[in-house]
N, CA, C and O of each residue as an XYZ file, in Angstrom:
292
protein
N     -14.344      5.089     -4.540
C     -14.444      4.623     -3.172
C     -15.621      3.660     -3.092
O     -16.782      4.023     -3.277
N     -15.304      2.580     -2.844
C     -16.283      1.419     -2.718
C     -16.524      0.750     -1.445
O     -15.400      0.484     -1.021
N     -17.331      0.367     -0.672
C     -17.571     -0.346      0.328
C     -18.169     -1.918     -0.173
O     -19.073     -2.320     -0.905
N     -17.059     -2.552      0.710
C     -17.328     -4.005      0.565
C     -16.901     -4.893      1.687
O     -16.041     -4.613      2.522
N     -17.665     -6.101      1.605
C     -17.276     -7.117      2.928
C     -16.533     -8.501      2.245
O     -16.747     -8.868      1.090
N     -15.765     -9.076      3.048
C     -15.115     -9.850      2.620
C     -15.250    -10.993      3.704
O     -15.279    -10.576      4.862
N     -15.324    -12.143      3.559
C     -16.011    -13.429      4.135
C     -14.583    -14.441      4.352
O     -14.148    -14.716      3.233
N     -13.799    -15.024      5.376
C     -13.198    -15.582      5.281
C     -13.208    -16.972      6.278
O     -13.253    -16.665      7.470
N     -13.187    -17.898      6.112
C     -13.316    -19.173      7.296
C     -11.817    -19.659      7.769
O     -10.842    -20.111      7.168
N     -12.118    -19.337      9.176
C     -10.673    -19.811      9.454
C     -10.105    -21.398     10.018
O     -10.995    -22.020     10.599
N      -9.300    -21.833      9.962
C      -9.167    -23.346     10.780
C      -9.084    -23.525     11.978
O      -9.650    -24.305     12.744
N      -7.831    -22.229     12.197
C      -7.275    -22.300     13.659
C      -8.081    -21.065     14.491
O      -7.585    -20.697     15.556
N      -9.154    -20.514     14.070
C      -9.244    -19.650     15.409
C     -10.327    -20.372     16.352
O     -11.246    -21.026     15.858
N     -10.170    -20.221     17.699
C     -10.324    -20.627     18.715
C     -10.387    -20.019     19.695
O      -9.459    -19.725     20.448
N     -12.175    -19.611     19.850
C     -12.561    -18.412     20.912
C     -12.308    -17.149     21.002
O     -11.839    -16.449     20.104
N     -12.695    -16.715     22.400
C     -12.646    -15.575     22.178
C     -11.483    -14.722     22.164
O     -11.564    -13.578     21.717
N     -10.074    -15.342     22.763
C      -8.869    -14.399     22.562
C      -8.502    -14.166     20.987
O      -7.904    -13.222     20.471
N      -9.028    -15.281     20.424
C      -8.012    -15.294     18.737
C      -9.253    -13.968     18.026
O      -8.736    -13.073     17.358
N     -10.859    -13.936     18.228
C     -11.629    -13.147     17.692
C     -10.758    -11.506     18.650
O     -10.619    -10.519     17.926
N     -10.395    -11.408     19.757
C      -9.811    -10.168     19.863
C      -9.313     -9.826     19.602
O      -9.396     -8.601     19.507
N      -8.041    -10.622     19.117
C      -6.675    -10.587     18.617
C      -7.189     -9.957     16.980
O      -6.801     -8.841     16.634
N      -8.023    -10.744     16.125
C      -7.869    -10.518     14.940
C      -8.583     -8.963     14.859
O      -8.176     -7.984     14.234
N      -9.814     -9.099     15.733
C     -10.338     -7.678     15.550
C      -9.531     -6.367     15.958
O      -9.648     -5.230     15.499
N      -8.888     -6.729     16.708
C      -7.867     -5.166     17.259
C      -7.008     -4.945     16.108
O      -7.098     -3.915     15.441
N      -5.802     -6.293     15.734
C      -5.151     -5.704     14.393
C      -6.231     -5.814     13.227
O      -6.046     -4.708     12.717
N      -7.015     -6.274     12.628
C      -7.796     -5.484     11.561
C      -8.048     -4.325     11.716
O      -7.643     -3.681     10.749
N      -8.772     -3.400     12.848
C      -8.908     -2.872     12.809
C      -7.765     -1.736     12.582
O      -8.169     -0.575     12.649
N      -6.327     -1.951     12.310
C      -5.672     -0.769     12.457
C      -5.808     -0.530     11.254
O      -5.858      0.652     10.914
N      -5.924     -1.743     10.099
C      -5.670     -1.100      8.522
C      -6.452     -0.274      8.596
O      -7.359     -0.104      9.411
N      -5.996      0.550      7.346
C      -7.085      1.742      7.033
C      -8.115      1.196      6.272
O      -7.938      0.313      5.432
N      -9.464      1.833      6.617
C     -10.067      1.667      5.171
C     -10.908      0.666      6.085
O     -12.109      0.843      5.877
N     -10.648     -0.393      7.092
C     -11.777     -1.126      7.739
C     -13.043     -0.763      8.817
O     -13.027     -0.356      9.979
N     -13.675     -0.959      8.281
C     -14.898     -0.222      9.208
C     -15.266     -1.218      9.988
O     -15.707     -0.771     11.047
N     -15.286     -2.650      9.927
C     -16.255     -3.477     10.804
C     -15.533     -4.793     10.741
O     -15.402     -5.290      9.622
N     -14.948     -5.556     11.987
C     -14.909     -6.705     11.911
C     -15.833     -7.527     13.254
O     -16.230     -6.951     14.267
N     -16.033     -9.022     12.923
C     -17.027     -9.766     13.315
C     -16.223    -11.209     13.151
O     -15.977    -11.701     12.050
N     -15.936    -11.674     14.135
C     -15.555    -13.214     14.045
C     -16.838    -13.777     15.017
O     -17.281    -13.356     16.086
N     -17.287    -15.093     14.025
C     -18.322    -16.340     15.263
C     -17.058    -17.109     15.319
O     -15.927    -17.043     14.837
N     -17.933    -18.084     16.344
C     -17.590    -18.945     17.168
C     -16.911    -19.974     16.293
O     -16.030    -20.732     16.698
N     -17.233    -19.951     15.466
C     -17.411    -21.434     14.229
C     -15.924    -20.991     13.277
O     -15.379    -21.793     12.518
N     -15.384    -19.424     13.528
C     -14.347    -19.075     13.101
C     -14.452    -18.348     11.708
O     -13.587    -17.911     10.948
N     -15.599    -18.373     11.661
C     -16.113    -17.308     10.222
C     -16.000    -15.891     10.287
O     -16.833    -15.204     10.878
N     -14.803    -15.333      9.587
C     -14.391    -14.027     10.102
C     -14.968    -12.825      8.616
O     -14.730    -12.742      7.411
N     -15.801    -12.093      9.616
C     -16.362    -10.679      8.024
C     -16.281     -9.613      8.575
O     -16.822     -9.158      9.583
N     -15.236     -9.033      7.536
C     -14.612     -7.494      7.208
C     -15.168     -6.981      6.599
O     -15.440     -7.757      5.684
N     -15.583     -6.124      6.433
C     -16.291     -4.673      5.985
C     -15.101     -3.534      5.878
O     -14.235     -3.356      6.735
N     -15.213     -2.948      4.893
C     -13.891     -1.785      4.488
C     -14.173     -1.234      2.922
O     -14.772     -1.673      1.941
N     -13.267      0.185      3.300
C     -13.187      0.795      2.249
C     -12.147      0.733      1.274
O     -10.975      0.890      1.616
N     -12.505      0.497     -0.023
C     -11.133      0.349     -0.833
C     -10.395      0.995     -1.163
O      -9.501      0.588     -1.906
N     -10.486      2.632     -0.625
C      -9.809      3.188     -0.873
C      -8.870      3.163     -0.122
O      -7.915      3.937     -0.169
N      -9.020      2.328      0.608
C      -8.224      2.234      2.015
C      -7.230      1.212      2.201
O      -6.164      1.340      2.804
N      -7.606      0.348      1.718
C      -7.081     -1.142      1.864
C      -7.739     -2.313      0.451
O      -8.605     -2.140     -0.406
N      -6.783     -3.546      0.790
C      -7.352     -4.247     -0.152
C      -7.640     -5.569     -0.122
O      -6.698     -6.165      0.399
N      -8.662     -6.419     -0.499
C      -8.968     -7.936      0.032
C      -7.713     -8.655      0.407
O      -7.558     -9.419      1.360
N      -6.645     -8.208     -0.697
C      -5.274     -8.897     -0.509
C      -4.627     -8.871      0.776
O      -4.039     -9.843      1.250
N      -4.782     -7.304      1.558
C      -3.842     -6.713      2.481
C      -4.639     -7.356      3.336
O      -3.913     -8.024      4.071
N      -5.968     -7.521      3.666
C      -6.606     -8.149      4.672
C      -6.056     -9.485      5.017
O      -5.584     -9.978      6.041
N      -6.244     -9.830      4.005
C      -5.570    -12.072      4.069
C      -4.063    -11.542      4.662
O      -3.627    -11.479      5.811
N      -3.492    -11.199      3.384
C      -1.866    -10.937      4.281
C      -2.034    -11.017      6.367
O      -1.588    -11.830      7.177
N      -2.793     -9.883      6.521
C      -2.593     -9.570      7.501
C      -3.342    -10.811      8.874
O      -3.169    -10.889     10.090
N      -3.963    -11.396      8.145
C      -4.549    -12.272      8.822
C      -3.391    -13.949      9.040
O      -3.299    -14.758      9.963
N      -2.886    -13.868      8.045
C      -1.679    -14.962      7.913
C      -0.507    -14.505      8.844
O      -0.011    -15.133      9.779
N      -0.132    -13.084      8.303
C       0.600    -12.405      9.439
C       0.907    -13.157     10.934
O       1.837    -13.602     11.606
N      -0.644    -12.957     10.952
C      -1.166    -13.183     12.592
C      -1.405    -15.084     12.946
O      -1.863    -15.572     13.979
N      -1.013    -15.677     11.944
C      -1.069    -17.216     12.392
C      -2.537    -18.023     11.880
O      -2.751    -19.221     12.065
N      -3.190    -17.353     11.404
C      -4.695    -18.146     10.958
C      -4.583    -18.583      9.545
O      -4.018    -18.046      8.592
N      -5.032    -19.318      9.606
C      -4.993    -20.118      7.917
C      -6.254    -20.098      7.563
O      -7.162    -19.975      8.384
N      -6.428    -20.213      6.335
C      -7.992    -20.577      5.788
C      -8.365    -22.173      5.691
O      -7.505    -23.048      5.789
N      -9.412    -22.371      5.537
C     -10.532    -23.750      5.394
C      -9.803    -24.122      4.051
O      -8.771    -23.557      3.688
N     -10.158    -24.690      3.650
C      -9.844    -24.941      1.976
C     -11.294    -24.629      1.453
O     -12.315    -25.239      1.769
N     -11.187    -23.535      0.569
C     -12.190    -23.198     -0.147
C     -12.787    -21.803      0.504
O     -13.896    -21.315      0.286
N     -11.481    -21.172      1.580
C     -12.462    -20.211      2.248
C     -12.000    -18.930      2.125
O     -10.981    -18.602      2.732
N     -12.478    -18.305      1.565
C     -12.410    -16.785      1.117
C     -13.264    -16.448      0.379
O     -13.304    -15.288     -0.031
């Protein structure tokens, strides 16, 4: 069981509905303890691996319509 944060920059998020949006569904995976989106769209997850996995996070974030920066993860 490991605790780790994972750093991702997004293109399209935009204020504060898209930071609610992402934090309510992150938060359902298991295994996430902490999410944090700024303004600037820099989104950091905190989670347990026993729980979940860097992979399932991105999935779930694409899921939801956000793309990454180029170069951002």
């Amino acid at each position: 069981m490991a605790r780790l944060s994972a750093y991702f920059s997004l293109e399209n998020a935009a204020g504060k509905h898209d930071a609610a949006l992402l934090k309510r569904e992150l938060d359902t995976l298991p295994g996430v303890t902490s999410v944090s989106v700024s303004g600037g769209g820099c989104l950091a997850v905190d989670y347990d691996t026993s729980g979940v996995r860097q992979e399932q996070i991105l999935q779930k974030i694409q899921e939801l319509g956000f793309h990454l920066r180029d170069g951002g993860e």
